[in-house]
C-alpha positions in Angstrom: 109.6 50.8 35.8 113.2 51.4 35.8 115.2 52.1 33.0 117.6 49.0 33.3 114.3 46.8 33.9 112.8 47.7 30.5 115.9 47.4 28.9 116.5 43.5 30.3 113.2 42.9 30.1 112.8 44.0 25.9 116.6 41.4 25.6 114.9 38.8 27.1 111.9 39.0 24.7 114.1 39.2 22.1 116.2 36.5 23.5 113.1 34.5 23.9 111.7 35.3 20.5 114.2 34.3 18.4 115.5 31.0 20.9 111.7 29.9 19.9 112.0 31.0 16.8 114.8 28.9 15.6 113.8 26.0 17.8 110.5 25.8 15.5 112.8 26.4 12.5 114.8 23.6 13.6 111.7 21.1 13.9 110.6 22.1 10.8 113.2 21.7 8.3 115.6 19.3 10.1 118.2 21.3 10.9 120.1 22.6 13.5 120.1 26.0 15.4 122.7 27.7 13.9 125.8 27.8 16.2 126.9 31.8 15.5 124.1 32.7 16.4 123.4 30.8 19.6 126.3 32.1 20.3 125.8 35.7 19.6 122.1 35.4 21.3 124.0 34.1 24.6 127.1 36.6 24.7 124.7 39.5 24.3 122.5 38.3 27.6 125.8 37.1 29.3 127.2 40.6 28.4 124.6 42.6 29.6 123.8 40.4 32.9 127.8 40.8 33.3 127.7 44.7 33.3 125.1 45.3 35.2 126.7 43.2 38.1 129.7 45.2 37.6 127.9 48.2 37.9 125.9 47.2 41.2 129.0 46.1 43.0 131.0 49.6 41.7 128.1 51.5 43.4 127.9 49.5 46.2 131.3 50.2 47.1 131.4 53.6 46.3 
């Protein structure tokens, strides 16, 4: 498996993980995901699908 496979595929465990994680949270005790780090959990996937793209069209054109 490719390097940049693993590494997408161990951030959207932990992506996963902790989305069901506070989901459970949130049914439990009433409250709501906390917005930082929805956030934070979205801007790191959003980063990383966002580099790579960059990357794939750089070496495309190169």
């Amino acid at each position: 498996m490719e390097k940049e496979k693993y590494t997408e595929y161990v951030l959207l465990s932990f992506t996963t993980l902790a989305g069901v994680g506070f989901f459970i949270r949130s049914l439990l005790t009433g409250e709501d995901i906390p917005q930082g780090w929805a956030l934070l959990i979205g801007s790191v996937w959003g980063a990383l699908l966002g580099v790579r793209e960059i990357l794939k069209r750089k070496g495309g054109e190169g």
